[in-house]
C-alpha positions as CSV (number, residue, x, y, z in Angstrom):
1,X,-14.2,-3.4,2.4
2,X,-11.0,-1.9,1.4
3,X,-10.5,-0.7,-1.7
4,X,-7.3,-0.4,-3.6
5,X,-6.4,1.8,-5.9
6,X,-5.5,1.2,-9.8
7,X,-2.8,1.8,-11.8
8,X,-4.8,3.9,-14.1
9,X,-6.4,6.1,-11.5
10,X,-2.3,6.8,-9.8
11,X,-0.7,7.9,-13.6
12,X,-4.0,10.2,-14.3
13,X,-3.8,11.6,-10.9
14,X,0.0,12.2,-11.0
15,X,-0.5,13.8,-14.8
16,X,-3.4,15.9,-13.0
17,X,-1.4,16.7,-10.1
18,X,1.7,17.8,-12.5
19,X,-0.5,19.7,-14.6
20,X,-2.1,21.9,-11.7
21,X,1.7,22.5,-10.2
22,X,3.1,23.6,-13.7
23,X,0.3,26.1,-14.3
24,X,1.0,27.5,-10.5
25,X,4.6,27.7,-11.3
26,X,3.6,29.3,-14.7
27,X,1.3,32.0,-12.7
28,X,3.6,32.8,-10.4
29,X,6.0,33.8,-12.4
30,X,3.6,35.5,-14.7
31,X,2.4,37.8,-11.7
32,X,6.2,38.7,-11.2
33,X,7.4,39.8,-15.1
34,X,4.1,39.6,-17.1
35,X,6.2,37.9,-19.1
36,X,4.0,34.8,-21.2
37,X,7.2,33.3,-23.3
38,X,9.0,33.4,-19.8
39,X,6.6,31.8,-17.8
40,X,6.0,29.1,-20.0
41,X,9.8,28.3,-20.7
42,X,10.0,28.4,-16.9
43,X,7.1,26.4,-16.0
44,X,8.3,24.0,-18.9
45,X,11.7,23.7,-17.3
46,X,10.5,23.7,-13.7
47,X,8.6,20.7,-14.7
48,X,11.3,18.3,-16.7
49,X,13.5,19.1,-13.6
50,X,11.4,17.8,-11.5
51,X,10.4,14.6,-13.0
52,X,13.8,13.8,-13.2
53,X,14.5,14.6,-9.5
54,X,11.8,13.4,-8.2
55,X,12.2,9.7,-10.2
56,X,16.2,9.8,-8.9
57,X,14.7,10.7,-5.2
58,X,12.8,7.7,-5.6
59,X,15.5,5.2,-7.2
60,X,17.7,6.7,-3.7
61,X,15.1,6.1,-1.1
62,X,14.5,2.4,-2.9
63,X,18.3,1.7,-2.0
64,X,17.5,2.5,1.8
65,X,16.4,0.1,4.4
66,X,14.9,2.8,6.7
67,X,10.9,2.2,7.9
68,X,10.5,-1.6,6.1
69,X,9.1,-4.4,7.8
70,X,10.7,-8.0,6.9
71,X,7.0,-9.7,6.0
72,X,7.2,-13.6,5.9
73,X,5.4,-14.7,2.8
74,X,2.3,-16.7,3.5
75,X,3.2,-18.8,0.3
76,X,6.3,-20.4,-2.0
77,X,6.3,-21.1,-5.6
């Protein structure tokens, strides 16, 4: 049986998985100026760079042909 997953369970894991990598950023830079203001701002920042990157990575690599397979569709409407 193969199971696919849902929308739901992709966004909460992607908010789950961007939560975990801000508070890593956050600690890391904690242990380095034991700084709390800093390593919030930078987590904070760290994290709407990201997003924004990652979403234009993804827009680029939509616009590239590289690794598809032509599939002939089964049905017409």
């Amino acid at each position: 049986m193969v199971q696919l997953e849902s929308r739901r369970r992709s966004i909460v894991k992607a908010l789950t998985w961007r939560i975990f990598a801000t508070f890593v950023t956050m600690s890391v830079v904690y242990v380095f100026t034991r700084e709390l203001v800093l390593s919030a701002g930078i987590g904070l920042a760290d994290t709407t760079i990201k997003i924004f990157f990652y979403y234009s990575h993804e827009r680029l690599w939509e616009r590239i042909q590289f690794g598809r397979k032509k599939v002939k569709e089964d049905y017409t409407i």
